[in-house]
C-alpha positions in Angstrom: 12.0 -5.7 -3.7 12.0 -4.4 -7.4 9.5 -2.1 -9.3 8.9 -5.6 -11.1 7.5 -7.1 -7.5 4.9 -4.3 -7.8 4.2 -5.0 -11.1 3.2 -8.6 -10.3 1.2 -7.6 -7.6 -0.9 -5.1 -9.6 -1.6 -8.5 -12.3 -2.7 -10.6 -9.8 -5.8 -8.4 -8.8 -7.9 -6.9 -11.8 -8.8 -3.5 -11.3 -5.7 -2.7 -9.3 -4.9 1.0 -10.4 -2.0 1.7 -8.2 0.2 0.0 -5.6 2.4 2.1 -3.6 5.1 1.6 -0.6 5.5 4.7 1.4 7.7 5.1 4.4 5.1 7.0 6.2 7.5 8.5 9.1 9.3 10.4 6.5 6.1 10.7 4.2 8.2 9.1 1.4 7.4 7.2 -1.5 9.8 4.6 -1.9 8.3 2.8 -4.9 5.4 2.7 -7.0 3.4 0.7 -10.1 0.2 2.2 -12.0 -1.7 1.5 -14.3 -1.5 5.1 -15.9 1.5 7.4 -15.2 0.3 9.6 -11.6 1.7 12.8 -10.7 3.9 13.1 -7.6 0.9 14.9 -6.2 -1.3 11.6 -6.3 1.1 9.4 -4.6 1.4 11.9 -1.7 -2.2 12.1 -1.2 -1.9 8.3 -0.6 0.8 8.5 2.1 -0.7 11.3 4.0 -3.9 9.6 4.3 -1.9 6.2 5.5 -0.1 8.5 7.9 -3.2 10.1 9.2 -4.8 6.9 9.5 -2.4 4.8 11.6 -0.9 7.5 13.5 -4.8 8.4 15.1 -5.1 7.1 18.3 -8.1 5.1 17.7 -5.6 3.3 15.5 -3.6 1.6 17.6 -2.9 -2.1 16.9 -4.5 -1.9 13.4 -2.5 -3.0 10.3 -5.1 -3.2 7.6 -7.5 -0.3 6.6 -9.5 -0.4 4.0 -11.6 2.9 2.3 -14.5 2.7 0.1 -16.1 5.2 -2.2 -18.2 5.6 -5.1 -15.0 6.1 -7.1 -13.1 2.9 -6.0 -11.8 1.3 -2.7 -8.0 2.2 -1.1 -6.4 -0.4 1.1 -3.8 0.6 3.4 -1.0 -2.3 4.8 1.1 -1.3 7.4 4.3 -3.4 8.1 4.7 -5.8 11.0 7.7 -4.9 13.7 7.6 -1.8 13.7 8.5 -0.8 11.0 6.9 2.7 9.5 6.3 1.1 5.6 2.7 1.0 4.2 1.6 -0.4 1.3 -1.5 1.0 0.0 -3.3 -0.1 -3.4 -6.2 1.3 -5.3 -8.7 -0.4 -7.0 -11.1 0.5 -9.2 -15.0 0.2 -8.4 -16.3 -3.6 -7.9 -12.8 -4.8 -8.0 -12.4 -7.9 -6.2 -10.4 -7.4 -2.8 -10.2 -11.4 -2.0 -6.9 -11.9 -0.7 -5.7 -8.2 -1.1 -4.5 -7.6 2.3 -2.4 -10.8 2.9 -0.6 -10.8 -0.5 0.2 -7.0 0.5 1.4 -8.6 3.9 3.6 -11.1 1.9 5.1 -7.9 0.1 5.7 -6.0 3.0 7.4 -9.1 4.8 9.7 -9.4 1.6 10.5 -6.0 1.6 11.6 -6.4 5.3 13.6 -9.9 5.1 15.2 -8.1 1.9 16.5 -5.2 4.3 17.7 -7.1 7.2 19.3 -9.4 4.6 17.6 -12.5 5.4 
């Protein structure tokens, strides 16, 4: 997966602000696209509330969360198998979220094929 996979995936949503894959067992961000450069700060905001929310108990067997707000809505895709990667986007108010959380699945499942070498 390439910073330009990420860029693609921003384009195909309007109002996308931010995608993000984080390795949320090692609260890491492995890569990132924005519409507007983000401070390191930002982007670890988004992986400690994906970590938060799939390590809760209440949780458990859940792969898509989605948060709404008054400034925007965050969606949070954890990867299949096991493994501990998220993707989590932000999009801005009124953005439409119609096929958000399976193209983030697709991504993910890239991502995972790419580093088994499938």
């Amino acid at each position: 997966m390439t910073n330009d996979d990420f860029g693609k995936f921003r384009s195909r949503f309007a109002g996308c602000e931010v995608v993000m894959l984080a390795d949320i067992s090692t609260m890491t961000i492995l890569a990132s696209d924005s519409a507007i450069k983000l401070g390191q700060e930002h982007l670890d905001r988004l992986c400690t509330a994906a970590s938060t929310i799939f390590a809760a108990e209440a949780s458990k067997g859940i792969s898509v969360a989605f948060l709404t707000g008054p400034t925007g809505c965050t969606v949070f895709v954890r990867a299949n198998h096991g493994v501990p990667e998220v993707l989590c986007g932000v999009f801005a108010p009124g953005a439409d979220l119609s096929g958000v959380s399976e193209a983030a699945r697709a991504l993910l499942e890239t991502a995972d094929s790419e580093a088994v070498g499938e």
